[in-house]
C-alpha positions as CSV (number, residue, x, y, z in Angstrom):
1,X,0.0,0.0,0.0
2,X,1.4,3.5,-0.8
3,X,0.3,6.6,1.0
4,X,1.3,10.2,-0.4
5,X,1.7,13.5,2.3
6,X,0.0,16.3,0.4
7,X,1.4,19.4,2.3
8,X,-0.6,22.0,1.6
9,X,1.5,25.3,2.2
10,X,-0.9,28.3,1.3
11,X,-4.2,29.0,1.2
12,X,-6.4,32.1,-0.3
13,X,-7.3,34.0,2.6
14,X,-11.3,33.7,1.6
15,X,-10.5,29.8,2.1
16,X,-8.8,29.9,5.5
17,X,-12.1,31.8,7.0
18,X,-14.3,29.3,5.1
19,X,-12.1,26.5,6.5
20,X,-12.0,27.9,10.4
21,X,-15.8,27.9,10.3
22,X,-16.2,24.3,9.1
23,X,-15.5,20.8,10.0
24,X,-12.0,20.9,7.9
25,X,-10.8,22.6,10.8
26,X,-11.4,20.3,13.4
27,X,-9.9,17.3,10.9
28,X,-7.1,18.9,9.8
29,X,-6.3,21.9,12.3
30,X,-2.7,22.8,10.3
31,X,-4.8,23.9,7.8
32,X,-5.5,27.4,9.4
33,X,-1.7,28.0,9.4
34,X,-1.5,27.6,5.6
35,X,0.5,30.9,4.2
36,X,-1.9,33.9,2.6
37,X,0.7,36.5,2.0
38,X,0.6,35.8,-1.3
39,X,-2.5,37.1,-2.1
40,X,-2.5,40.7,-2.7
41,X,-6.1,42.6,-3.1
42,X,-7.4,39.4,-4.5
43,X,-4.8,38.8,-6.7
44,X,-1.6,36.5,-6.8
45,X,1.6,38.1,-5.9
46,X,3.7,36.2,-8.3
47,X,6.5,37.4,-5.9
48,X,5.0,36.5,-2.8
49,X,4.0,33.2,-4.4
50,X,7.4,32.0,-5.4
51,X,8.6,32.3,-1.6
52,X,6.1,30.1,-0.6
53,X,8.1,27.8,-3.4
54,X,4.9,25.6,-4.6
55,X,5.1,22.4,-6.2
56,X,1.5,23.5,-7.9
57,X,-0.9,25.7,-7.2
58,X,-4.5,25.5,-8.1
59,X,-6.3,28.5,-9.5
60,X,-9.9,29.1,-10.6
61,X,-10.1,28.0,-14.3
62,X,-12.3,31.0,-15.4
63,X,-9.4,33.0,-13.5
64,X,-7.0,33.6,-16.8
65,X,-5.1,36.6,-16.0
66,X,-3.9,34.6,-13.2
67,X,-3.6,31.5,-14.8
68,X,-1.1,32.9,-17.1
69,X,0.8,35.2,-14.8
70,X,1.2,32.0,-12.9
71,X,2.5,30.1,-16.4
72,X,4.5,33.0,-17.4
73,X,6.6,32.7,-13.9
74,X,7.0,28.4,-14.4
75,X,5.1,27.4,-11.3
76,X,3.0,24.2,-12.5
77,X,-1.0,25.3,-12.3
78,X,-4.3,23.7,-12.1
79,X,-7.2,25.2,-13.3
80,X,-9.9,23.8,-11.1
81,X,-13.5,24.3,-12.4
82,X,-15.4,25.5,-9.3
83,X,-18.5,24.9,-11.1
84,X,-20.2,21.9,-12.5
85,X,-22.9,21.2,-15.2
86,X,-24.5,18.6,-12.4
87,X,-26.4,19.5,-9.3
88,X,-25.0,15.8,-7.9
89,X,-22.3,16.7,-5.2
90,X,-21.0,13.0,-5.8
91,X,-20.2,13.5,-9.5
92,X,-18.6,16.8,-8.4
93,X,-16.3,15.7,-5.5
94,X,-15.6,12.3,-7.9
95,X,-14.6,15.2,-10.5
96,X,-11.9,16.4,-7.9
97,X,-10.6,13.1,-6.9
98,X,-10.2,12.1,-9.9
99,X,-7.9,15.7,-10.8
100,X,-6.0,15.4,-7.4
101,X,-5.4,11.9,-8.1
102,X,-4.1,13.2,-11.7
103,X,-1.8,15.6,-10.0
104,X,-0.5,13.5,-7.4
105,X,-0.3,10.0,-9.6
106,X,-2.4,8.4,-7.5
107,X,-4.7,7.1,-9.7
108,X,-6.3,3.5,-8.2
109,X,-9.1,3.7,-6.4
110,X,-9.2,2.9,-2.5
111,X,-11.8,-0.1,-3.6
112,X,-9.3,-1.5,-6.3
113,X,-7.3,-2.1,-3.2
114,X,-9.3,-4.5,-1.3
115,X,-8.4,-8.0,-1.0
């Protein structure tokens, strides 16, 4: 069995006070220390963001400017579509695990696994 560590290093500030008033806080309380100086008047702070030194960073797909300021400077980027054409919540969060799985190469499912 192989497990991966996803460190997650910064967060958008609107994210950390959506976290810190959910359940994600009491699962995972390091979340809440996740860095946010690199968001700058709701913008990424190219500058900023390369001290946090990301392996990827995941940006609203309908966010462009970002997405290629973020290109331009080399750090890796995921455009995450924060909408869905489905009202199931299922389909959506399969939608995610399927990208974070693309991102992290873990691709086999948990029930592949069983014995």
């Amino acid at each position: 069995m192989v497990f991966y560590l996803i460190f997650l290093l910064g967060m958008h500030p609107n994210s950390i006070n959506a976290a810190s008033h959910s359940i994600l806080k009491d699962i995972s309380p390091d979340i809440l220390k996740a860095d946010t100086n690199f968001i700058k008047n709701g913008e990424v702070n190219i500058e900023e963001l390369i001290k946090v030194n990301p392996e990827v960073y995941c940006e609203i797909a309908t966010d462009e400017k970002s997405i290629n300021k973020l290109e331009e400077a080399g750090i890796p980027t995921v455009a995450l579509q924060a909408t869905a054409n489905s009202d199931d919540p299922l389909e959506i969060l399969n939608r995610w695990l399927t990208l974070t799985g693309k991102v992290t190469g873990t691709t086999e499912r948990p029930e592949n696994r069983r014995r």
